[in-house]
N, C-alpha and C positions, 0 to 999 in steps of 0.2 A: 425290657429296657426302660418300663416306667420308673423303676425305683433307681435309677440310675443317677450320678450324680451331673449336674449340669457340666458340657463339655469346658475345659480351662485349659490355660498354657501348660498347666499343673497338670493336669489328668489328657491331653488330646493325643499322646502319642496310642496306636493301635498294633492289637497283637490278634494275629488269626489263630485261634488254638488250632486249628486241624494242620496249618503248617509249621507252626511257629513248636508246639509241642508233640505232635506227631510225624507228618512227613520226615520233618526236615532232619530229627534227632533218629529214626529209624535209616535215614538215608545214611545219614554219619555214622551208625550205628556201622550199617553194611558194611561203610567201606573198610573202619576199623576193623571188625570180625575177619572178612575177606581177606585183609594183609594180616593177620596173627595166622590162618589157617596159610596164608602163599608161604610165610615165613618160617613156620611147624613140618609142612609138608610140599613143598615145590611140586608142582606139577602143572600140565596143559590147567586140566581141570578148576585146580586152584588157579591160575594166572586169570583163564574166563571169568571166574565171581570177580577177581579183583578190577578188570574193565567192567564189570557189570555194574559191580557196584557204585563203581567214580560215574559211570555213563546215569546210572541213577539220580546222585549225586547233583551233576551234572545237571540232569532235566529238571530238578526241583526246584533250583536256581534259577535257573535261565525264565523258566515258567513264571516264577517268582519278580524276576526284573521286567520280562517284558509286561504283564499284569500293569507293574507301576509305572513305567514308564509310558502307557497308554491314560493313566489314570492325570498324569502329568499333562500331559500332553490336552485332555478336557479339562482340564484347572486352567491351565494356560488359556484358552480359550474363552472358556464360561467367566475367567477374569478379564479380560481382557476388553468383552461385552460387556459384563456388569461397570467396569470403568468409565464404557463409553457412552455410558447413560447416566452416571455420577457426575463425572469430573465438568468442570467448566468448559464451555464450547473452546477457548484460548487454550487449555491444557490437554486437551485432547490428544494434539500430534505426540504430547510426548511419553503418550503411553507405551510406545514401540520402544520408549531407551527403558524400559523398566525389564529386569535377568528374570530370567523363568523360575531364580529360587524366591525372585522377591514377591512375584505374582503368587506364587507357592504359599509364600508366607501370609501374604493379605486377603487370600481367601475367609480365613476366620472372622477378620474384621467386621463388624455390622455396617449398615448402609451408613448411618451418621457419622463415622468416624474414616471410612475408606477415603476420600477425599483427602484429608490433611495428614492420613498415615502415608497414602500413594507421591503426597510433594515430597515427605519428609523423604520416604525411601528414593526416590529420583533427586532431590538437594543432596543428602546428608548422605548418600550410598549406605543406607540400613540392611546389614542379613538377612537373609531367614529367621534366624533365630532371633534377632534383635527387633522386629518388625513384630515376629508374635509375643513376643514378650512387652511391648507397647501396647498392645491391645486392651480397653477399657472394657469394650460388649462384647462380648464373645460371642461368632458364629458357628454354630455348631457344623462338623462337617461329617457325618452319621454316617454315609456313604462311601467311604476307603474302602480302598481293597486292603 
């Protein structure tokens, strides 16, 4: 990852090859094959791959959301502390009115700029998407799942 290019708004979204190009299109795979062969050929046998395969299907997914949704869930957090040693002692309480996609989004932000991106997004009700694309220093966040 040394030749790698510095993390941007441009480049920060993340793809896991083992899921994103394997699991996930082998699972898809299944269940297509499975429903041409139920479709060809009706039978118990066939019907079985075709729950197997959705059940497959199925667990790659779910695996797949809860992963992030725990990943979520420490951003929330890890931001929510990092705010609470930024923001000014007067702004503090209103760190609790800030959505879990805005916390999401100002993880990136460097220390010098969190402050005045964290008012804007609580004044100006800033996105996700809109927050990281304000972003001047980008902080890298290497550790996604």
């Amino acid at each position: 990852m040394a030749n790698a290019a510095p993390q941007s708004y441009a480049n920060h979204a993340r793809l896991d090859p083992t899921f994103h190009f394997v699991l996930g299109p082998l699972a898809v795979m299944s269940v297509v094959l499975s429903i041409i062969v139920f479709t060809r050929h009706p039978s118990l046998p066939s019907t079985l791959w075709v729950v197997l395969a959705v059940a497959l299907l199925m667990n790659a997914t779910k695996t797949r959301s809860y992963a992030l949704t725990v990943q979520d869930r420490v951003i929330r957090l890890e931001e929510r502390l990092r705010l609470a040693q930024l923001l000014p002692e007067t702004v503090r309480p209103r760190i609790a009115e800030l959505k879990e996609s805005q916390l999401i989004g100002l993880r990136f932000a460097s220390d010098a700029e969190l402050p005045a991106l964290a008012m804007r997004a609580l004044n100006e009700g800033l996105t996700q998407k809109q927050i990281k694309a304000s972003i001047q220093v980008w902080r890298p966040d290497t550790f996604r799942v």
